[in-house]
C-alpha positions as CSV (number, residue, x, y, z in Angstrom):
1,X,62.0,74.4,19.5
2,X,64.3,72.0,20.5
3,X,67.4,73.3,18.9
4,X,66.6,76.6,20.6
5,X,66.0,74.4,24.2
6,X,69.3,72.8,23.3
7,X,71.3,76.3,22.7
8,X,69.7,77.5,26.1
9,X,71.3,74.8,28.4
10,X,74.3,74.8,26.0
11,X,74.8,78.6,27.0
12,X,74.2,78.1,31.2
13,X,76.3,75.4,31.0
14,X,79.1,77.6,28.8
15,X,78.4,80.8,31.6
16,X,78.7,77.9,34.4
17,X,82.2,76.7,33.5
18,X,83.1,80.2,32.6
19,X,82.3,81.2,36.2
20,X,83.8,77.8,37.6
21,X,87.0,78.7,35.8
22,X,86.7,82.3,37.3
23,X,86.6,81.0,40.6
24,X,89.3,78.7,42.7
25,X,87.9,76.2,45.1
26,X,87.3,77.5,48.6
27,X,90.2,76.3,50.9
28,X,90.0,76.5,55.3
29,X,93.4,76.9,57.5
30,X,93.9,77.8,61.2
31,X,96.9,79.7,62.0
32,X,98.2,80.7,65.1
33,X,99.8,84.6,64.7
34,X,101.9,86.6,67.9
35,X,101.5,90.2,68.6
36,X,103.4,92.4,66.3
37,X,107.2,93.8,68.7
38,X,106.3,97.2,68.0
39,X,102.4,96.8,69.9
40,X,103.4,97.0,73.8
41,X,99.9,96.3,74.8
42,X,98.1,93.2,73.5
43,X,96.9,90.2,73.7
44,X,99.9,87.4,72.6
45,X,98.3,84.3,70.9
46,X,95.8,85.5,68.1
47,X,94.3,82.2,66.1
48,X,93.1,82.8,62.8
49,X,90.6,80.7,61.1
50,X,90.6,81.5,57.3
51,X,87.9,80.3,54.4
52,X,88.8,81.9,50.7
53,X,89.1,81.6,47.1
54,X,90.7,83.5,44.7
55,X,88.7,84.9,41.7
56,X,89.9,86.1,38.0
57,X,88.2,89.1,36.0
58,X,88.8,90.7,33.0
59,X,88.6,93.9,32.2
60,X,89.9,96.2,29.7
61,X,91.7,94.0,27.5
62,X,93.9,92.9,30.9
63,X,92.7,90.0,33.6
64,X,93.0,90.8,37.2
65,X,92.9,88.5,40.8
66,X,91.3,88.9,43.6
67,X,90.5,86.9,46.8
68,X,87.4,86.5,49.0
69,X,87.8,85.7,52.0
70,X,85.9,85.3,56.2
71,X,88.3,85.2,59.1
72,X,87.4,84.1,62.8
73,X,89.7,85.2,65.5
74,X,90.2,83.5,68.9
75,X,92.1,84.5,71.7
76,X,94.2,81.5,71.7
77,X,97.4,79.9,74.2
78,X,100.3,79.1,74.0
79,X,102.1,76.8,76.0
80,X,98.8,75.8,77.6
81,X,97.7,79.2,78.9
82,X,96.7,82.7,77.7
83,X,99.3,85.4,77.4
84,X,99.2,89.1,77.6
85,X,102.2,91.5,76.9
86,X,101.8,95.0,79.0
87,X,104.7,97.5,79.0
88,X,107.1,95.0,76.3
89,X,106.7,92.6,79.2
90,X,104.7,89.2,79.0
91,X,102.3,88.0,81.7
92,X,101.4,84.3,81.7
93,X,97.7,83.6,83.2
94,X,99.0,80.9,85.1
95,X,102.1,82.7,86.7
96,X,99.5,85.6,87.3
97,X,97.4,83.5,89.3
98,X,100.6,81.7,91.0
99,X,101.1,85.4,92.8
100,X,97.8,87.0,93.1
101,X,95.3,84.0,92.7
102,X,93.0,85.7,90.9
103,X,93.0,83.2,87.8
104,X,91.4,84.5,84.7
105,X,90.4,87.7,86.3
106,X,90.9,90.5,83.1
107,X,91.7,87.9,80.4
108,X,88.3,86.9,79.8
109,X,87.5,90.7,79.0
110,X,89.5,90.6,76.3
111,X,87.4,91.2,72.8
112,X,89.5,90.5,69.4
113,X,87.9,93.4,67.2
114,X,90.3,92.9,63.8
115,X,93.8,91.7,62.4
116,X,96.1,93.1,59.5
117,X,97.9,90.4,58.0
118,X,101.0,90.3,55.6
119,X,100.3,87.7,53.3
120,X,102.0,86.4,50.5
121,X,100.9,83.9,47.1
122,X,103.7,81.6,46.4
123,X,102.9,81.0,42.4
124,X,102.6,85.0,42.1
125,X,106.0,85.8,43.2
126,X,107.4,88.1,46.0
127,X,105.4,91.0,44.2
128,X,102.2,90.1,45.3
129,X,102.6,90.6,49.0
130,X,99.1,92.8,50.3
131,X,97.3,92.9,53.3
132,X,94.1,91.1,54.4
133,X,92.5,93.2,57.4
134,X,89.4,91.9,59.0
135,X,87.9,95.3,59.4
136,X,87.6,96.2,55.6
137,X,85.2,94.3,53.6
138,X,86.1,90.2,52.7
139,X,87.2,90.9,49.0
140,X,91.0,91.6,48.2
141,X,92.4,92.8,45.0
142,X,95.4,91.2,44.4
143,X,96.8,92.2,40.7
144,X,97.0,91.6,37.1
145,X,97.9,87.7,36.0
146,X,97.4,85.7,32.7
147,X,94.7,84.9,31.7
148,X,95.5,80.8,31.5
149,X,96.7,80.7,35.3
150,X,95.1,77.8,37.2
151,X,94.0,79.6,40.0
152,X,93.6,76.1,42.3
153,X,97.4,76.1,41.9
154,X,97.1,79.3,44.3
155,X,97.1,79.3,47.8
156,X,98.0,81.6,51.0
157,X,101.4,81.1,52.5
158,X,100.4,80.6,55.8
159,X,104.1,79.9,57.1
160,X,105.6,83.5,56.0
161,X,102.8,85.2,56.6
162,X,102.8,87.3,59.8
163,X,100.8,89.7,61.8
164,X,101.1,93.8,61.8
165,X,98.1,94.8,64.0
166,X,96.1,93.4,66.4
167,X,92.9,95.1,67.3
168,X,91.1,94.8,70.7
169,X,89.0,96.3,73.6
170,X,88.2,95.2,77.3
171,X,91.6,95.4,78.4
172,X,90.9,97.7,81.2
173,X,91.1,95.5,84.1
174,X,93.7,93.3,83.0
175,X,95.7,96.3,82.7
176,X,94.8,97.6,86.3
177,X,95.4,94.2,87.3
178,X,99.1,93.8,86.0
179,X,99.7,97.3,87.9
180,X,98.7,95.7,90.9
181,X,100.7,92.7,90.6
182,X,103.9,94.8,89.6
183,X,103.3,96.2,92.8
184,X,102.7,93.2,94.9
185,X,106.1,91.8,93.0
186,X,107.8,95.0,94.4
187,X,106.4,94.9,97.7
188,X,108.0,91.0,98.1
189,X,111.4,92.2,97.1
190,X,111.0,94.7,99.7
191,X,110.0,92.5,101.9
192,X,113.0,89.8,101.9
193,X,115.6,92.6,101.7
194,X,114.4,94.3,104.9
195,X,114.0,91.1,106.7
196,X,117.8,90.0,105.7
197,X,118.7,93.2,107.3
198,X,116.5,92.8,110.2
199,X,117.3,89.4,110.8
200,X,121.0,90.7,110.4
201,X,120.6,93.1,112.9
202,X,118.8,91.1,115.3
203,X,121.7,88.5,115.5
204,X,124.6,91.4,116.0
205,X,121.9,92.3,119.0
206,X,121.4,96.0,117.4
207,X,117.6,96.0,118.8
208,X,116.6,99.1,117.4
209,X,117.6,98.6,113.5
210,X,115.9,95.3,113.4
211,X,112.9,96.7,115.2
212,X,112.5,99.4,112.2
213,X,113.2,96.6,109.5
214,X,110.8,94.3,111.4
215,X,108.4,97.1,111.3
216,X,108.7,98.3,107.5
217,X,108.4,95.0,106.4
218,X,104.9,93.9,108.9
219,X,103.5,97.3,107.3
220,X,104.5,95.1,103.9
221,X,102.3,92.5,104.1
222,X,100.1,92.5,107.4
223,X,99.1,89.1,107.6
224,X,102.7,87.7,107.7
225,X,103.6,86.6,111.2
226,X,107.2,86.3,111.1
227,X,108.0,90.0,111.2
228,X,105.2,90.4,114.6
229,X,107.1,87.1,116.0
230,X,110.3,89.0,116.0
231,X,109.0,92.1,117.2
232,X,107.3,90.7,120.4
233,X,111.1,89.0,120.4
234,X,112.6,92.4,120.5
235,X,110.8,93.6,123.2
236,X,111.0,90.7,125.9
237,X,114.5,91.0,125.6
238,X,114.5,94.8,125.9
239,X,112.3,94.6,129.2
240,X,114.5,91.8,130.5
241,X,117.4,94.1,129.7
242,X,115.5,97.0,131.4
243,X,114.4,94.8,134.3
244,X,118.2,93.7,135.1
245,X,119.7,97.1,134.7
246,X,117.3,98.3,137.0
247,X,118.2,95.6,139.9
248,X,121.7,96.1,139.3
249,X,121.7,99.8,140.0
250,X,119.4,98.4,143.2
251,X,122.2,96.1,144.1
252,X,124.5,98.5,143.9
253,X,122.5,101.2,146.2
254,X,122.5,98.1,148.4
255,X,125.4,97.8,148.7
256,X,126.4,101.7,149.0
257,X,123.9,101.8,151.7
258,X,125.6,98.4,154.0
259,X,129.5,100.1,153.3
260,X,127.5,103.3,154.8
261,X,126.3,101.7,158.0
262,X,129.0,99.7,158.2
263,X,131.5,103.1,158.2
264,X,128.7,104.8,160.7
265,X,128.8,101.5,163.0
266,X,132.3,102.0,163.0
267,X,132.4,106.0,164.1
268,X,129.7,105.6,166.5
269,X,131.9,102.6,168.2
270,X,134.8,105.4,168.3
271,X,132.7,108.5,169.5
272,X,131.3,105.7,171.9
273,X,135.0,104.7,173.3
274,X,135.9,108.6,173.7
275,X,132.8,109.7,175.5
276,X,133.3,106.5,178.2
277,X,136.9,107.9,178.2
278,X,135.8,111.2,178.6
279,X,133.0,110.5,181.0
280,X,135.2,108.4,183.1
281,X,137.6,111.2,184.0
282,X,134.6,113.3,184.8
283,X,133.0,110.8,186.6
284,X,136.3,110.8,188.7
285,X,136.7,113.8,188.7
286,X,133.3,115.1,190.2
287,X,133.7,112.0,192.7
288,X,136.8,113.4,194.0
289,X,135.2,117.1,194.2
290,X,132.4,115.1,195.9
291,X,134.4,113.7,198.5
292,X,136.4,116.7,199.5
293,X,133.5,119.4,199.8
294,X,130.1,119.1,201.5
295,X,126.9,117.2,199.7
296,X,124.6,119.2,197.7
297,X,121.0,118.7,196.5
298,X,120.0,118.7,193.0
299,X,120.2,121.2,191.5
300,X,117.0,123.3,190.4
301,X,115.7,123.2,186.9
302,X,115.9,126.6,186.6
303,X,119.7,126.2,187.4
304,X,120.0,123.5,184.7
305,X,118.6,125.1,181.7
306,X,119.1,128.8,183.0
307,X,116.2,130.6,182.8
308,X,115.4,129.5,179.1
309,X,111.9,127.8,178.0
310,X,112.3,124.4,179.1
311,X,109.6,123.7,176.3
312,X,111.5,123.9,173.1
313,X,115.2,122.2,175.4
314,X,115.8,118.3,173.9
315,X,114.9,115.3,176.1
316,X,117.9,114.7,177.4
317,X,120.9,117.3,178.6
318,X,124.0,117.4,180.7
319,X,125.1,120.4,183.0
320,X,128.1,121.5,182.0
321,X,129.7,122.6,185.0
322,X,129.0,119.7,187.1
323,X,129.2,117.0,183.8
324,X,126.1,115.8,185.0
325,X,122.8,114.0,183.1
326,X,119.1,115.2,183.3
327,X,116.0,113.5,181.7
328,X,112.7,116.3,180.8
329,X,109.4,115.0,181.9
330,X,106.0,115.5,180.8
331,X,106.1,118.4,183.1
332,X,109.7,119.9,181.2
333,X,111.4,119.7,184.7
334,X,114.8,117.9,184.6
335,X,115.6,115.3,186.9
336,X,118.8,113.8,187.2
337,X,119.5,110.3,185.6
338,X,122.9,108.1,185.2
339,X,125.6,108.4,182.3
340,X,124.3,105.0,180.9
341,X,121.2,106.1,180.7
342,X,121.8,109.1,179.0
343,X,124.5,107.2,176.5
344,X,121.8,104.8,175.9
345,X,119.1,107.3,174.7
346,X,121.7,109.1,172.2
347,X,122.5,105.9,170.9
348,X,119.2,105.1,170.2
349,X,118.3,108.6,168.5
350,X,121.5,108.4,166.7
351,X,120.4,104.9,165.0
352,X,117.1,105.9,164.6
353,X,118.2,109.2,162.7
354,X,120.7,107.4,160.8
355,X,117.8,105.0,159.9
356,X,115.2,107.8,158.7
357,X,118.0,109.3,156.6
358,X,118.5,105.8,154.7
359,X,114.9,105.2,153.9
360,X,114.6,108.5,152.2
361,X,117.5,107.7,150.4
362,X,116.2,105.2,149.5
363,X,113.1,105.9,148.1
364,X,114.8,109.1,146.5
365,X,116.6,106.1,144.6
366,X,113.3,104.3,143.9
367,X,112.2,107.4,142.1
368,X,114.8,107.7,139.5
369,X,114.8,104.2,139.0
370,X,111.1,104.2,137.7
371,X,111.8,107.1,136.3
């Protein structure tokens, strides 16, 4: 009986260090892995926690390794924030959120599904390079070694190793999200190249180009004032502009309109000299007639205007054949009145003629002004 008890614990204890000499120690590592160049989509910073052993079997005559193995992935950062490469090109969380403000809007979406990994065991030389994946199941068959290897003397090369795929989801908004930024990013360089032309264009005084860069870049970016500021600029000085153009031609109808009256002042004071001329040879004239033949009554009115409707003659007229001066009354009979008299009410017609004809001028200039 108690040999038999003895051979028992002698054989568990035999199977135990058979399977403890089957079987490394487990070992841990974190490792931080980059997304492989030839993924152009993907999160950057993968950290990798690893827990394996490495196991011996024989079969066949021939002894073969194998590795077990649980990963845990983590999107991780670098240089103190999360990165994400879109289109070959990198996007820092922190610079995102410098130009949109939107912080960790579409990173924290991100799901890590699986890694490949190239991995290599120093003591089994360069021939023993495989693949751990964290999609397949967390035993690895390595290859055939001798029988005697120590297999605690094994261990991953963690420092050679490198990633060749990264699986994930969720990157949906991060990706719409980049979009938009590329965009914004766009729309800024826009924006300082049209106002460097606007501004440009204001200072040579070309109005309208810097109006339509002005413009452009306020349909840019709305909410900036300085583009609005310059507009509102542009358009004082245009209405100033506008506002003395318009008072010079003014001026200068002004000043048409005094060298007219001035040339008219001058005329009438001509026409005025050769009518005294004139009516003082008549005036002598008649006189002398006067005193050499008998005195005569004034004459009739039919005699003055001759038979014609009195009604549609002017105000005033003079008699040709005696160089005489009648005034019409209410009644349209003529009654005889001096020469100053009559020169007087000419004079006045005259200037109040030449005075109509100068305001329709001038509102005929008026008009196309404000036109």
């Amino acid at each position: 009986m108690k040999k038999t008890l003895v051979s028992i614990l002698v054989f568990i204890c035999s199977l135990t260090f058979a399977q403890e000499a089957n079987k490394s120690r487990t070992m841990t590592a974190l490792w931080p892995y980059h997304l492989p160049e030839n993924q152009h989509f993907g999160p950057m910073d993968v950290a990798v926690y690893f827990e394996y052993n490495f196991r011996r079997e024989t079969t066949g005559g021939k002894t073969y390794l194998s590795v077990e193995y649980k990963l845990k992935l983590t999107y991780a950062t670098t240089f103190g924030c999360l990165r994400y490469k879109h289109k070959d090109i990198i996007y820092r969380v922190d610079e995102m959120h410098g130009t949109d403000g939107l912080d960790m809007v579409g990173f924290d979406n991100i799901k890590l599904n699986g890694i490949e990994i190239e991995m290599k065991v120093p003591a089994m030389g360069d021939s023993f390079t495989f693949i751990i994946d964290s999609n397949y199941p967390n035993t690895h068959d390595i290859g055939a070694i001798s029988k005697d290897l120590d297999l605690n003397t094994l261990s991953f090369d963690l420092v050679i190793s490198k990633a060749k795929k990264i699986d994930f989801e969720g990157a949906a908004d991060l990706n719409l999200r980049i979009n938009k930024l590329v965009k914004l990013m766009k729309d800024r360089e826009d924006y300082q190249k049209l106002i460097i032309n606007a501004d440009a264009s204001f200072k040579s005084k070309n109005w309208e180009d810097a109006k339509v860069n002005y413009t452009k870049a306020s349909n840019l970016f709305k909410a900036e004032p300085y583009p609005k500021e310059q507009l509102d600029k542009i358009e004082n000085i245009k209405n100033d502009e506008k506002v003395k153009a318009n008072q010079k031609i003014i001026d200068e109808k002004k000043e048409s309109s005094s060298n007219n009256k001035e040339a008219t002042k001058n005329n009438n004071s001509i026409t005025t000299d050769k009518a005294a001329s004139n009516t003082s040879k008549s005036t002598n004239t008649a006189a002398s007639n006067e005193s050499n033949s008998p005195k005569k009554s004034n004459p009739r009115n039919t005699d003055v205007v001759n038979g014609i409707d009195r009604s549609k003659l002017p105000e005033y007229a003079r008699e040709t054949t005696t160089g005489k001066y009648y005034k019409k009354d209410s009644d349209n009979n003529y009654h005889e009145i001096s020469y100053d008299e009559y020169f007087q009410a000419k004079t006045n017609e005259s200037k109040e003629k030449q005075e109509a004809a100068l305001a329709k001028k001038q509102q005929e200039d008026n008009a196309i002004i404000n036109k």
